[in-house]
N, C-alpha and C positions, 0 to 999 in steps of 0.2 A: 218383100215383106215377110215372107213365109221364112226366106233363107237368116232373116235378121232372126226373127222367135227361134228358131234353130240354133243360131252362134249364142243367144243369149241363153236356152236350155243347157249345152253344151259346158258353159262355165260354170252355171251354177253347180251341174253333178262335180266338176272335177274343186269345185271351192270347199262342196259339202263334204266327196270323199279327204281332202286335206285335212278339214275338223276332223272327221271322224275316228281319221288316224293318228291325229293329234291326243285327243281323248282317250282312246284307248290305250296308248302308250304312257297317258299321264295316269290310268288308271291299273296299268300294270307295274308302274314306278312311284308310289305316293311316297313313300320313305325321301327319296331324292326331291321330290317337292317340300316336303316340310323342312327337309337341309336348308336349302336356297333360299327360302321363306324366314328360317331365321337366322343365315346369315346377311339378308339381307335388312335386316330387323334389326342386328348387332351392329351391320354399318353404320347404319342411318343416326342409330343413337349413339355412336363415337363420335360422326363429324358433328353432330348437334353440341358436345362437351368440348369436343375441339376448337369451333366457332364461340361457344356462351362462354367460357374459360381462358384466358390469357395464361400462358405459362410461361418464366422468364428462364433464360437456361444462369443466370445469377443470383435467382431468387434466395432468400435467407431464410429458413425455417425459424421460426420465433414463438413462444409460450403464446397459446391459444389464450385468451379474455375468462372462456370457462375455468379454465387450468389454474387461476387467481381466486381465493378466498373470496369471500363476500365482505370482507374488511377491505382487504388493497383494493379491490374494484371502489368501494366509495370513497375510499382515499387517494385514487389514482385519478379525480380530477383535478385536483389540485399539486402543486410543487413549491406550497410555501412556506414548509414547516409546522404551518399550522391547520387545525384539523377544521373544517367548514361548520358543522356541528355545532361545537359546543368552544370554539375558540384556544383549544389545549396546544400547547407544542408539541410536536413529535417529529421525528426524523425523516429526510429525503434520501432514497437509496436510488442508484441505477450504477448501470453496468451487471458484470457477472455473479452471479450466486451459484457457480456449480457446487460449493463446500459449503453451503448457507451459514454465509459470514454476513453478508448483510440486511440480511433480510430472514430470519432464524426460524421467523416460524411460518416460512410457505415455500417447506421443501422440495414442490412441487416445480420449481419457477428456476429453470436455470440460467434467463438471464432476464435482467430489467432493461427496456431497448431507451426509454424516456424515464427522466428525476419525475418519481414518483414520491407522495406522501407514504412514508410506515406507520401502521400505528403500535409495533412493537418495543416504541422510545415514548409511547404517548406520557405525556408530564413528569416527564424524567430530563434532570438537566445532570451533566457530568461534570467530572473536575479533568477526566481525561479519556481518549479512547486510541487507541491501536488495531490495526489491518494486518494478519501476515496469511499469506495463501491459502490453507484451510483452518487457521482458528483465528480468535478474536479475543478480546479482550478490555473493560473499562472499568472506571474508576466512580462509582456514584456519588451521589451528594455527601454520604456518611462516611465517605474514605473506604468504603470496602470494596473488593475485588471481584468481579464477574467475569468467568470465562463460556466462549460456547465456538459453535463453528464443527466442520466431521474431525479435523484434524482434533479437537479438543476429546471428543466424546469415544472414539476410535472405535475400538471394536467393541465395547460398551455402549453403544449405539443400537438399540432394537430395528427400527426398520429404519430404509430411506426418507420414506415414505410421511416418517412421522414429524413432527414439528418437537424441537430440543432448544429450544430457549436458555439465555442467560444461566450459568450454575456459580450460584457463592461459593468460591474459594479460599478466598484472605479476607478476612476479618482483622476488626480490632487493631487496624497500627496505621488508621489517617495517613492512606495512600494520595501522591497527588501527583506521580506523573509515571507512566510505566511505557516502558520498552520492549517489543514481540522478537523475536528468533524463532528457529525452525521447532527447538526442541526446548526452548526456556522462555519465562517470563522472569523480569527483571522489574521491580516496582520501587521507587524513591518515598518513602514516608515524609512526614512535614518538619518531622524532626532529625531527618538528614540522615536516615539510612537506607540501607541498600538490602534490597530479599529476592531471592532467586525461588520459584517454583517449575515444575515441570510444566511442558504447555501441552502434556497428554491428560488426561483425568486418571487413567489406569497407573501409569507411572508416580502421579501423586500418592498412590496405594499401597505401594509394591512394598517397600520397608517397614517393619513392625519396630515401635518406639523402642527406645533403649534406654532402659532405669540409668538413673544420674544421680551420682552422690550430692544428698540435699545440701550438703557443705560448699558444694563447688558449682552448681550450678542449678538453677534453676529449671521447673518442669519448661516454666512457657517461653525458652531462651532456645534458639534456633535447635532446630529438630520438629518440634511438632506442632500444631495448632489446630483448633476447631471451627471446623469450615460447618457448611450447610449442611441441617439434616444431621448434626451431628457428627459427622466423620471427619477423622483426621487426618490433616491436610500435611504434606510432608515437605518440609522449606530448608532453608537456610540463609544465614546473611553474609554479605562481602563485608569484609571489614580491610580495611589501612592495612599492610602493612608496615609504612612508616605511617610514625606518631604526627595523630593532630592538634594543630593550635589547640589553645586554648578558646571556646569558645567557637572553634571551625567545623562547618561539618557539612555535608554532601546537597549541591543545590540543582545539581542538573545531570542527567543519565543520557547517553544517547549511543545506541548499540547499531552495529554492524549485522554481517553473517557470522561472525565467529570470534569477535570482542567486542567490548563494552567502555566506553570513554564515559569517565566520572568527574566530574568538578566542582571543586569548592569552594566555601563561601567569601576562601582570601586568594583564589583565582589558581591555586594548583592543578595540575591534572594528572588525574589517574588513570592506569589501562585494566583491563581483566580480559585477560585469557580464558575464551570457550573449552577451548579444544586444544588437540594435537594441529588444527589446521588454524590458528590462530595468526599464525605470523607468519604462512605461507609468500605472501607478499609485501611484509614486512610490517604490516599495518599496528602492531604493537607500541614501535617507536624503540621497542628494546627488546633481547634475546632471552637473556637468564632471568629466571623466574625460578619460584620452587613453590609446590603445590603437595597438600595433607599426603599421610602413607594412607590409601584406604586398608591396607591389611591390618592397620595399628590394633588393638582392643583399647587404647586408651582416647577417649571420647572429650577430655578435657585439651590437653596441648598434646598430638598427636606426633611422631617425628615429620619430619620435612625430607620432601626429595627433591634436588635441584634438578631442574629441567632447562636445556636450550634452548630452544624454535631458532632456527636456519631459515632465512627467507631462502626461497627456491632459486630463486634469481641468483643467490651468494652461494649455495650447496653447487648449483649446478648450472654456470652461468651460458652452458652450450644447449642447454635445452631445448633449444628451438631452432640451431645451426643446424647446417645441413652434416650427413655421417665423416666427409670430410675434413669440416674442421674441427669434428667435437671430441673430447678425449676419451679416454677407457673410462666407464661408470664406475668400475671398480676402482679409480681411485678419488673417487669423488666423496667428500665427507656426505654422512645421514644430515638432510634436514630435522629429525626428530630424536632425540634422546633416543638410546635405544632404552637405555632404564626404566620406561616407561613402555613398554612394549606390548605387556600384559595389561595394562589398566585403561579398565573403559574409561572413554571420554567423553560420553553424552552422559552421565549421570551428574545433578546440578552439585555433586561434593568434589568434581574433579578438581576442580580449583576452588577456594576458598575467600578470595584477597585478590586487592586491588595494588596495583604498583605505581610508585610514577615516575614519571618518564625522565630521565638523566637529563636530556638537552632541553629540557623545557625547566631545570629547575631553576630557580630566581626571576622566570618569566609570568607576571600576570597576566591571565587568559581573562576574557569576561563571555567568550563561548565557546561552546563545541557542537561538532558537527561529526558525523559519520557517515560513510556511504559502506555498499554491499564491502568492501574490501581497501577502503579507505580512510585516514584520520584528517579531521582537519581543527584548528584551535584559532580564535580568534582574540589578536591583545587589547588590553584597553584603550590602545591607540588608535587601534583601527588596521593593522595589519595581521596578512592572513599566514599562517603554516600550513602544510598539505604533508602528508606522507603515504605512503599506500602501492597501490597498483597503479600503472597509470599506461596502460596496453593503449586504451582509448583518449589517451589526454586529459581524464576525469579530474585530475590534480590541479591543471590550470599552469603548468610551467614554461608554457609557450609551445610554438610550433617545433621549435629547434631541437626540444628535448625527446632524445629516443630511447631513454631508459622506459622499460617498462616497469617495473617497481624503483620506487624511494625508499629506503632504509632507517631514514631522518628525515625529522620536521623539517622542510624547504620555504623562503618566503615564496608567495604566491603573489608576484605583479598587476597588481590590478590599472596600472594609467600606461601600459602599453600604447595604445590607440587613443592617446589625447596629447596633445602640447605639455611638453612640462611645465609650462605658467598653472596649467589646474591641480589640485591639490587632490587627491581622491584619497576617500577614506572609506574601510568596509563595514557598514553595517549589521550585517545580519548573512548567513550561512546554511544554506540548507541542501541535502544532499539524499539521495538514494539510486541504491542500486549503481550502474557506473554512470549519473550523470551529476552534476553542480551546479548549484546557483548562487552567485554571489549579487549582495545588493551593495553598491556601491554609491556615495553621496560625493558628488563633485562639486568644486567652486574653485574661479578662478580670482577672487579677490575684487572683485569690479562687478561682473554679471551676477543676476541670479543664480543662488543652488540649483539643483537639479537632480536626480537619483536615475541612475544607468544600471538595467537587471541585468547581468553578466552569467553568462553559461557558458558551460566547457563539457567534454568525454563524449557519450557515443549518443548522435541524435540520427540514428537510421531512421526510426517514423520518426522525425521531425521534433525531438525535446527538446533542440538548441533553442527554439523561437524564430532564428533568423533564417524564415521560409526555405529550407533547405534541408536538405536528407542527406547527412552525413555522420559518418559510421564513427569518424575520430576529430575530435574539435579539441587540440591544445593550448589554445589559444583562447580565452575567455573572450564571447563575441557578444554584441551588444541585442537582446532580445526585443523584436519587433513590435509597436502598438504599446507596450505598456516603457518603455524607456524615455526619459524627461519629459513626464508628464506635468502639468502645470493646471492648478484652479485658482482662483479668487478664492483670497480669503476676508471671510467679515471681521472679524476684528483687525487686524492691519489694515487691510483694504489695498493692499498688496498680492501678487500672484507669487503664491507660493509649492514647492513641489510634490506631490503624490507620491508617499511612501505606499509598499506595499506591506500591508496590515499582517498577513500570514502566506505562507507557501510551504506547499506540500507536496513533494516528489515520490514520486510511484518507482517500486526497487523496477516497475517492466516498463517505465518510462513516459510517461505522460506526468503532467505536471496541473495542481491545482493552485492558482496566487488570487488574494482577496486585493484588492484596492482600496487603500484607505481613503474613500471619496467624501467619507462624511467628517474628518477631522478638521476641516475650514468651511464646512458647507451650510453652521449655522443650523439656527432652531427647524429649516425647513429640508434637512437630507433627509433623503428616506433610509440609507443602508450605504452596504460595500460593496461593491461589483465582483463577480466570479468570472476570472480569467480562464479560458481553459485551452490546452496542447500538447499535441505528442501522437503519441499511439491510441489506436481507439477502435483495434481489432475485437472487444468484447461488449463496446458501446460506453467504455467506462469516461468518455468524455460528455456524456450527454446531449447530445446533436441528435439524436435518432438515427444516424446513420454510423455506417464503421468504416468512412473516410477518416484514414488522419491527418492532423492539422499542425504544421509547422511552424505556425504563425499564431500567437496567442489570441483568441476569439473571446470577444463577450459573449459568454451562455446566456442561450435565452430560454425562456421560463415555454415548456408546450403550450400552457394555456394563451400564451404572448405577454412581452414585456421584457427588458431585462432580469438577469438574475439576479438578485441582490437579496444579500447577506445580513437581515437585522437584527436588532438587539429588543429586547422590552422587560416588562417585569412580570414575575408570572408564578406562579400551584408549583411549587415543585415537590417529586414525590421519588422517592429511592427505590432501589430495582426488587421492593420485594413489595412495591403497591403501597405504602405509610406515606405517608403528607411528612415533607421533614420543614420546609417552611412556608412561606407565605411572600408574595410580592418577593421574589428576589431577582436579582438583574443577573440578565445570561443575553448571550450572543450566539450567533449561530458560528460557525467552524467548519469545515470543508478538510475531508481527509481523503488522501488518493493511495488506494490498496493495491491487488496484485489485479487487476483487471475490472477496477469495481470503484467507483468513488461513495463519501456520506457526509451527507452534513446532520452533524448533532447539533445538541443546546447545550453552551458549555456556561457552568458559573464564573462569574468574574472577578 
């Protein structure tokens, strides 16, 4: 007993001396406690953020909900055109807004992930609208012109930060369909002419008017006119240089990267030359052209200076051979006049005039079509011409064909892939950037019509339709999901085929097509279905996600439902706020930009 009290004395001093030298050491080191104290404090609440927070190493950074006006937030429950409120129309945007093109005044928002309601279209219906990479440009109900976007306002832009909405530029000449380029706006009036403006605001500036003899010309005759705010807007118009009918005059514009295809009202067609790089790839359709002296002083008939354009492919057909087989450059002709050496070619006076095209004369066209670097015309037969680049097979001349540029209109084979018992004929042509769509209507004389979308050129994210990622498609293939579609229709009471209503080709490759689903659908259709494929690296197909999609998809509405595309009657009011009429009937329209799609209210 006594030896047990003893072993248990024994530990207690040597437990108590352990504290004590414990203590003492912690009281001679407190610094290095209070270290350990909060690094253990920092741990704790890392793995707490670790644990409560999910972090994906894919994750997409996207515009915060705050970062949204307090307008697009109560408009961004809906995607239907129309405003919850008070029942107004106004515009659907998504996809990219880094140049706030679609969406103008929440420069805050660089992209829209889901088709959100705008209310910067609220009761505004248009006659036309256009997308090019940072500006924009429409047409309102009064035929007058609005341009905005960064590329518009340029260095005339105060902050990023700030909201720069719509600016009137063209007035007064009942615009009703216009054309965007990088560095021009090209507008169709109702009575068949052609105006060129700059698509910067500062360059509309730059030139001070020039007095004109009252005998010869008038003030308000190409030169000058009064835009918004009073300030003079600096224009010009393309005129013929071969003579028009009687009676004839300009019904359809459709512009390129660096020419402009014009056609009129007895099926001619004309070209216009942008630039020096106009016919780089032949896209002109013809070489010699001749364009005003700008050195002239004479402001009336100026002299003329004959110019060439050498497609590159013709100047220097080794271009892309290896050093082997290709010849000395020095004996290669200039692709470009040298005569022209000195003169700038981004100003809207370098060309004047519209030409047309030698091998197309005596041929009636009843459309045209353009892609980034391509021509195509279509006859009132139903057959198509193609000219251009055709690196990617964009033209449509088959797989065989390894020219890369066409020099002349080619026909374009559309019943390649059907029995020659069917008859195919080409409807309708739509084209941007290096892809093509052609809509083609078949019958073979016994079976029902049918209409086959047909795509050609470069579907790397998938703009051919036919679930597939390929860089060169020369061969026009037949697009998936929307190809001989068929509904009931009520008046025959026969199944009849599904044209599509509009299509809209994005220059960076996705594709927007409307379905005409209400044209046999009777008193009870709701609308037209929004097709949508391609590329959708900026959200601009509407999916919420930035998989792209090969295969043409029914867009569906976030809130749920299909998309569809209506028509009603409705307040329409012009881009300066004025009520211009009452009950007038407009459709909705689906436009696909550089990263970005919209659907406006167009009059009808």
């Amino acid at each position: 007993m006594f030896k047990r009290t003893a072993a248990q004395a024994l530990r207690s001093r040597r437990l108590y001396s352990r504290i004590s030298c414990t203590a003492q050491t912690a009281r001679a080191r407190p610094a290095r406690s209070v270290v350990i104290a909060s690094s253990a404090a920092a741990t704790a609440g890392l793995l707490w953020y670790s644990f409560s927070t999910t972090i994906h190493n894919d994750a997409i950074i996207t515009p915060k909900l705050e970062d949204i006006s307090k307008s697009t937030k109560k408009a961004s429950a809906s995607s239907t055109g129309v405003t919850e409120d008070d029942g107004s129309i106004c515009a659907v945007v998504w996809g990219s807004n880094q140049y706030n093109v679609i969406n103008p005044n929440e420069p805050g928002v660089q992209r829209v992930q889901c088709p959100v309601n705008s209310s910067w279209l609220k009761d505004v219906a248009l006659r036309d609208l256009a997308l090019h990479e940072r500006h924009a440009a429409c047409v309102d109900a009064r035929g007058d012109v609005y341009q905005w976007g960064d590329g518009f306002f340029g260095s005339s832009s105060t902050l990023k930060s700030e909201s720069q909405g719509p600016k009137l530029t063209l007035r007064g000449h009942d615009i009703i369909q216009l054309q965007l380029t990088e560095s021009r706006l090209y507008a169709l009036s109702a009575s068949g002419k052609i105006y060129v403006i700059a698509a910067n605001a500062e360059q509309q500036q730059k030139s001070s008017p020039k007095p004109l003899p009252a005998s010869t010309m008038s003030w308000w005759t190409p030169g000058w006119i009064w835009g918004a705010q009073g300030n003079a807007i600096d224009f010009a118009e393309v005129v013929p240089r071969q003579k028009l009918g009687w009676g004839e005059q300009f019904v359809s514009i459709s512009a390129g990267r660096n020419h402009l295809l014009a056609l009129t009202s007895s099926g001619r067609t004309m070209v216009h030359p942008m630039n020096k790089n106009a016919n780089a790839h032949g896209q002109l359709g013809l070489r010699k052209f001749d364009i005003p002296n700008p050195s002239s002083t004479d402001t009336v008939s100026p002299p003329r200076i004959h110019v060439e354009l050498v497609p590159r492919a013709v100047a220097d057909p080794f271009a892309t051979a290896s050093p082997f087989s290709r010849s000395a450059s020095s004996s290669m002709p200039p692709s470009v006049s040298t005569n022209i050496d000195g003169i700038d070619d981004q100003h809207i006076r370098f060309s004047d005039a519209l030409f047309e095209i030698p091998s197309l004369q005596g041929i009636k066209v009843s459309q045209i079509a353009a892609g980034g670097r391509t021509s195509f015309v279509m006859t009132d037969s139903g057959r198509v011409l193609g000219w251009g680049a055709n690196e990617f097979g964009q033209i449509g001349l088959g797989g065989n064909m390894t020219l890369d540029t066409i020099i002349l209109p080619t026909e374009v084979v559309l019943s390649r892939n059907v029995p020659g018992s069917v008859r195919t004929r080409c409807i309708d042509i739509s084209a941007g950037g290096d892809l093509t769509c052609f809509v083609a209507e078949r019958t073979d004389g016994e079976s029902l019509e049918y209409v086959d979308i047909l795509t050609c050129g470069n579907g790397q994210w998938g703009g051919l339709g036919n679930n597939l990622y390929s860089n060169a498609q020369g061969n026009p293939v037949r697009a998936k999901n929307i190809s001989g579609l068929r509904e009931y229709n009520e008046a025959s009471r026969t199944m009849s085929p599904i044209f599509p209503h509009a299509i809209s080709v994005s220059p960076t490759g996705h594709v927007l097509l409307t379905l005409d689903t209400q044209a046999h659908g009777g008193p009870g259709g709701l609308g037209r279905d929004l097709v949508a494929w391609g590329t959708n690296h900026d959200y601009q197909l509407g999916t919420g996600k930035r998989s792209s999609l090969p295969v043409p998809t029914t867009l569906e509405r976030p809130e749920g439902g299909r998309f569809i595309l209506g028509q009603r009657k409705a307040l329409v009011r012009d881009l300066a706020g004025n009520v211009w009429k009452k009950r007038v009937e407009v459709e909705q329209r689906a436009v696909a930009g550089y990263g970005n799609s919209i659907i406006y209210w167009k009059i009808k």
